[in-house]
N, C-alpha and C positions, 0 to 999 in steps of 0.2 A: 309015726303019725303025730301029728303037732297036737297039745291039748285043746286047742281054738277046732281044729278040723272033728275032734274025736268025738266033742260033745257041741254036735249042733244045735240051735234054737227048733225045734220042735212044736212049740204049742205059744200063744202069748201069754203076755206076764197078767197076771189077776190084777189086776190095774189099780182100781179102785179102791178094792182092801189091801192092797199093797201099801198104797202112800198112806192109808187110816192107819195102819200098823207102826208105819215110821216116824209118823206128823209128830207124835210127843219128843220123838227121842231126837230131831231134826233141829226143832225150838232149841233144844239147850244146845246141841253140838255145832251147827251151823255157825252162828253168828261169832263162835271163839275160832272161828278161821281167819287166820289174816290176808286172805284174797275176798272174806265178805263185804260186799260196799254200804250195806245197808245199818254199820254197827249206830248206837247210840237209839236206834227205835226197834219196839217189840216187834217180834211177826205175828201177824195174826192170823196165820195161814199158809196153805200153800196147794199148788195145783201142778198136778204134772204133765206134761208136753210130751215126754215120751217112756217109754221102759222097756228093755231089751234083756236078755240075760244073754252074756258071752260066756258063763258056765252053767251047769242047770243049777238050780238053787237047793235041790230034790239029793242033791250028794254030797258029797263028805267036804268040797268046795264050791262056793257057787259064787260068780258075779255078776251084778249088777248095772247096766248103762243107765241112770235115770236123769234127764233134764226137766228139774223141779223151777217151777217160780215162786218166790217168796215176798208173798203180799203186806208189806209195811205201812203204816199211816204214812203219806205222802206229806213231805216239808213244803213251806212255803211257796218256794221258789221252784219245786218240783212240779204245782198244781197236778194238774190233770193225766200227763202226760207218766206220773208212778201210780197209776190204779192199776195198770196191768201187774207189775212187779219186776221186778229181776231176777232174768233165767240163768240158772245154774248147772253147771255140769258133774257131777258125782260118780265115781265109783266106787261100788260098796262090794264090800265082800263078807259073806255069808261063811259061817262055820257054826258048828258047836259047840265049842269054847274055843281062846284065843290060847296059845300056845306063849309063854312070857316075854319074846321078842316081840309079837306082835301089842302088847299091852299097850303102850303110848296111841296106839292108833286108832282104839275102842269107841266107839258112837254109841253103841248101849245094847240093851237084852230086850228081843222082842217077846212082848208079852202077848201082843193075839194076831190074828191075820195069818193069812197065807205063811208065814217066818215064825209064827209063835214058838217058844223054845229056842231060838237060835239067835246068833249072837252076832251082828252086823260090826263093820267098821269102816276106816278110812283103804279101799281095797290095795294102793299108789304104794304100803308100807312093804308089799307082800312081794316075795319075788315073782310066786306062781302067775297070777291076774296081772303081772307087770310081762311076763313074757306072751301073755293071750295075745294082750295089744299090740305086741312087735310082728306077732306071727297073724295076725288078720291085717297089718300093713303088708306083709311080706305078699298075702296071696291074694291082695285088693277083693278082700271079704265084700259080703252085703249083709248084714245082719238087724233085717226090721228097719228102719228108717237110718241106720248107719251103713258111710259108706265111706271102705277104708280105698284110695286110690293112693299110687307110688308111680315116681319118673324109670322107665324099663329100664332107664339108660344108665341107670344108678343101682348097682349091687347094695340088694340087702343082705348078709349074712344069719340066716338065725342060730340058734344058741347061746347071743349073747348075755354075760349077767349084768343084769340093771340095776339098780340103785336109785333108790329116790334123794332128791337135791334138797336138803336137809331148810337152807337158809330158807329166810322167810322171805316172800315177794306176793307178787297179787296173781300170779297162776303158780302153775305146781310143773315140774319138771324130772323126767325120770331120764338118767345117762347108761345106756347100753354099750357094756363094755370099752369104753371109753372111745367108741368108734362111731357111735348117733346120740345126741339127744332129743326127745319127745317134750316138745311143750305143750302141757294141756291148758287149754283156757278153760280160766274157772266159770267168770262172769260174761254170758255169751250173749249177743247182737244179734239178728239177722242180718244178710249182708257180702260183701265180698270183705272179707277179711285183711288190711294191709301186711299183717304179718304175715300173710301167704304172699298175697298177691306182687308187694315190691320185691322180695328177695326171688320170684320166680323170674320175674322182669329184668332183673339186673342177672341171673343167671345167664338170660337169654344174651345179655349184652356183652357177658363175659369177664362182669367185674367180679375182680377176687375178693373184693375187701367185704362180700359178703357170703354165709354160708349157704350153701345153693338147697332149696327141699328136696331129700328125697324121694319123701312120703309124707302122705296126710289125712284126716278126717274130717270127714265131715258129715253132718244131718240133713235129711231132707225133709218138711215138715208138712204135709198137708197134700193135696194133689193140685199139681201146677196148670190141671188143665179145667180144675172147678171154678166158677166165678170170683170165688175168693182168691183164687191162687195160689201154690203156696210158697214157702219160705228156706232159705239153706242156710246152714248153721256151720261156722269154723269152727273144729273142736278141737284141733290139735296140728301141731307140723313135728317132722320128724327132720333133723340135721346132722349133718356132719360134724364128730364133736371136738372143738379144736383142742387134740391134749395135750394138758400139761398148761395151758395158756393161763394167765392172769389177767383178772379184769381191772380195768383201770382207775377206779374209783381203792383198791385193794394196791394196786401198785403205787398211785401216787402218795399213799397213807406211809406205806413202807419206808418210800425214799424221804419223806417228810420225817421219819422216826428216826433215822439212819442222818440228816440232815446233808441229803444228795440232790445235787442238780435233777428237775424234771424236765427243764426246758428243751432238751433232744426231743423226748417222748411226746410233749407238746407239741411240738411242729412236727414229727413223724404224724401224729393224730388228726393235725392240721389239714396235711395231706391225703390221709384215708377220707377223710370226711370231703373235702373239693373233690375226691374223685368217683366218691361213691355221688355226689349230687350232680356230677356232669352225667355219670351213666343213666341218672331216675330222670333229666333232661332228654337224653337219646332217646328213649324206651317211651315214654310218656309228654302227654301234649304239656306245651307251657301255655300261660296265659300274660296279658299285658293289666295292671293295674293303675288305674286312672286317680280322678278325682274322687268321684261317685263310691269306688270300692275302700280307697282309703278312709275317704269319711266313715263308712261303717267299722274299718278296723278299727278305728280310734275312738267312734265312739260303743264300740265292746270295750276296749281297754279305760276308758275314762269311768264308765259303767261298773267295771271290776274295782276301781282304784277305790270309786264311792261308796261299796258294798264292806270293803276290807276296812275303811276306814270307818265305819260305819262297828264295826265286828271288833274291832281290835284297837283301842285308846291308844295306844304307844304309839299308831302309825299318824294319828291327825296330825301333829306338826309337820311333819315332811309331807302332807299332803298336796298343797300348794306347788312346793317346789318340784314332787312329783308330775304333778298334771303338766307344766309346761316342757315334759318330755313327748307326750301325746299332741299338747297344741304344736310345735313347732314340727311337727311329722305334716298334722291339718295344713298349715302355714304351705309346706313345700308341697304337698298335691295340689292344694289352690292356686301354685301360683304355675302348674302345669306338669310339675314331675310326673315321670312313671316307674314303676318297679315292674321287673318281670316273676312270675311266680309259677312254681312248678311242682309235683310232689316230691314231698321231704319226709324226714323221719320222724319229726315230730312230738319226740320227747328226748332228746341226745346231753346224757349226761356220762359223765366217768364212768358207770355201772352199764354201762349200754356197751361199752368197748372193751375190747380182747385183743389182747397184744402173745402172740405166741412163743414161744422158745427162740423163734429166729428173728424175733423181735418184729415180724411183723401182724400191722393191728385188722381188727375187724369187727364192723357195726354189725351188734342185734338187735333183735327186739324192736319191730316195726309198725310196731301194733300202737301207735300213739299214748297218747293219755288214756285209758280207760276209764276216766269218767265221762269224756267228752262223748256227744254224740257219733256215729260212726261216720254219714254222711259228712259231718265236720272235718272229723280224720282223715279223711281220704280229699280233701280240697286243695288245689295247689295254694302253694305259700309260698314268701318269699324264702329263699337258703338261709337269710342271716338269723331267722328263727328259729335253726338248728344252732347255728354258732353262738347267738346269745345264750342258748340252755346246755352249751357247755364252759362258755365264759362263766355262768354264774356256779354251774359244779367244780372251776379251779379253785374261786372263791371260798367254798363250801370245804373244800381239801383240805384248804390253809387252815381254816379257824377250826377245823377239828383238831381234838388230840389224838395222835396217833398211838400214845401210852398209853390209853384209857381204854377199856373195853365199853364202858357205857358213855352215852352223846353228850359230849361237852366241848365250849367251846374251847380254842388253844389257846396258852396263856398269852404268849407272845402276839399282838396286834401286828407291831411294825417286821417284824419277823415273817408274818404271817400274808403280811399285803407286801413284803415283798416279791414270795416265792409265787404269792397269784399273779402279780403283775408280771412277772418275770413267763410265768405260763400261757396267761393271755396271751400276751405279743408274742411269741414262739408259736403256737398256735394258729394264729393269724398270720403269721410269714408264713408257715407249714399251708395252708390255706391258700395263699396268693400261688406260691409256688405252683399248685396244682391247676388254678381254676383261672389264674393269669389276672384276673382282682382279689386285693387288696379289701377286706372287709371293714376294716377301720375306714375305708375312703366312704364308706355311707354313714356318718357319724350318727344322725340325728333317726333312721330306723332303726340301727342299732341298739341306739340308747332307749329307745322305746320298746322295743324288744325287750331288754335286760331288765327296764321298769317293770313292764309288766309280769314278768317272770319272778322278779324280787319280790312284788306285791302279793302272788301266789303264794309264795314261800311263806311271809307275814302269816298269812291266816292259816296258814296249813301247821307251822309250830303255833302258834298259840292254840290250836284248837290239840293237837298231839303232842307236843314235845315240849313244852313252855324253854325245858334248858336252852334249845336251843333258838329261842326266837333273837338274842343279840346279835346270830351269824347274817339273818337278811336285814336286821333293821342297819346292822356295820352298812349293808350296800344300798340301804336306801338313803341313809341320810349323803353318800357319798355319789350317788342317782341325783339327788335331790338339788345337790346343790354344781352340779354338772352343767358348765354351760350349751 
């Protein structure tokens, strides 16, 4: 009998003095995560939305489901809209003391509550609490407002051994026996989720070049037949794991050390990407973009340009020559264009794609930008707003060094705007070939596109990375002065 089946939830979690017990030890370990979005302000708090135990706490292991909110003084531009906070997803796992492998993973010693004497952590380190969640996917559990559901049609095997995905990113990921992996989302929305939702949709359609769910989690928060309503939460997918694959932000570093042609891999990529966005076209309505819709895209992105420029002194000179990438987008709605726009992926960069042993690739990770709102995410767009966010990650390839373990740019410029120029256009033929256009034939979205995306880049090294703010200002002054 599975350990998930053997120690069923029995009684609820003491709620209250539960989270009074954790709240100190939460303040210090929280915010040193790097899936927390709230870093740079204190928390003042927190409240929690749910708590479940999928081991009893009461025995020699116990774990913990709790989705906590973490109430931060809201910034400027957040106003109103962060008094609630941002919901979190945590597993904690409960022992008596940590055993020496587990040490890295430690959250701290409860001193009173319902845990007094026992010794909580990160539960994702542990193999035992990493097999609960395989085997309450396996038998579509219910436990408390969780609710584990899986495609029939898709064999789950249990016994596999999992591993937690060490690198850093802004969810957490465990690989079971190198035949599924479990993405859990940290920082969670209510909502339909796109990282379930598009690769279920393109399952249905029968494209490969994505990994189909075969299982997943989710919350249900409140009762949906009260006035209030309530709410469901994505907490996890489970996938098929492609072994042995390399992701592409890792491959093109390689051949760039090695100094190998990428240009194949480029139009291979070109290709997965035009055929994964004709299937999200099948599967899902498209839309027509006028005058009326363009004018507000541009004036968001005119809005962004004067915020960064605003943020970051280095950027004001090319500000100017920036903005008449946005006017001249304005220019060609007004004088009647339209674009078609459909769901995309949304954040498509080298790190997003997986190129297998047989050399062929595949889009993950569809969950957009996670800071943006969700209802945003899920908007159709035009395609070339995926191809701009992987023209600017070629870019980003070049000017890295690939000798270097820490972020710096390459030394080589001309070297370096070669081998991105040479991947672009590989890319974009890879692209036409699939999708029958030519992406370079919309110059002037494009270029608006990659503006704005460079412009992001700007404030996001200067506000993190300072080394490397030279790789987006290299494309903006070369944006900037773009006819």
């Amino acid at each position: 009998m599975s350990e998930a089946a053997t120690h069923p939830v029995t009684e609820p979690v003491a709620r209250p003095e539960l989270l009074a017990s954790l709240d100190p030890l939460l303040r210090e370990w929280l915010p040193r995560q790097r899936w927390f979005a709230g870093k740079g302000r204190p928390v003042t708090g927190f409240s929690l939305v749910t708590a479940n135990e999928l081991l009893p706490t009461s025995g020699p292991l116990g774990l913990l489901h709790l989705l906590v909110r973490a109430h931060q003084p809201a910034t400027p531009a957040q106003g109103a809209t962060a008094r609630q906070g941002d919901c979190y997803q945590l597993l904690i796992g409960v022992r008596e003391a940590l055993p020496p492998r587990l040490a890295p993973a430690l959250i701290g010693h409860v001193e009173e509550g319902p845990l007094a004497g026992r010794t909580v952590y990160e539960a994702l380190h542990d193999p035992r609490p990493a097999d609960v969640l395989l085997e309450a996917l396996r038998s579509r559990a219910r436990i408390g407002e969780l609710r584990f559901e899986r495609d029939r049609r898709r064999p789950i095997r249990g016994g596999l051994t999992p591993r937690l995905v060490t690198s850093e990113q802004s969810n957490s990921s465990l690989v079971y026996g190198d035949t599924f992996i479990l993405k859990l989302l940290r920082r969670i929305v209510p909502g339909v989720n796109p990282d379930l939702e598009l690769p279920r949709m393109l399952a249905r359609e029968g494209c490969p070049r994505v990994p189909a769910p075969a299982a997943w989690m989710t919350a249900d928060i409140g009762d949906a037949r009260s006035p209030a309503g309530g709410e469901s939460y994505v907490l996890g997918v489970l996938q098929p794991f492609v072994r042995g694959a390399t992701d592409g932000w890792e491959l093109a570093l390689h051949g760039l050390a090695k100094g190998e042609d990428f240009g194949s891999e480029a139009r291979a990529l070109g290709r997965a990407t035009a055929e994964v966005h004709t299937a999200l076209a099948r599967a899902l309505p498209t839309t027509t973009l006028g005058h009326v819709q363009m004018r507000l895209l541009v004036e968001g992105m005119t809005e962004r340009l004067a915020a960064a420029a605003q943020a970051v002194p280095a950027l004001r000179p090319y500000a100017p020559g920036l903005r008449t990438a946005f006017e001249a987008l304005a220019d060609l709605a007004a004088e009647g264009q339209t674009w078609t726009a459909q769901r995309v992926h949304g954040d498509l960069h080298l790190g997003q794609c997986l190129r297998s042993p047989t050399g062929e690739w595949s889009l993950i990770d569809f969950e957009g930008e996670p800071s943006k709102p969700l209802a945003e995410r899920r908007m159709p767009q035009p395609p070339l707003r995926d191809v701009a966010g992987m023209l600017r990650s070629f870019d980003y390839a070049a000017r890295s060094n690939p000798r270097s373990t820490a972020p710096s740019p390459a030394p080589s410029e001309s070297v370096s705007d070669s081998w991105a120029d040479t991947c672009r256009a590989a890319y974009c033929a890879g692209y036409a070939e699939a999708a029958g256009r030519d992406p370079r034939t919309d110059p002037v979205l494009l270029r608006a596109y990659e503006t704005d995306k460079a412009v992001y880049e700007v404030v996001y090294e200067a506000r993190h990375r300072p080394d490397w703010l030279p790789v987006p200002l290299a494309a903006v002054g070369r944006l900037a002065a773009s006819p």
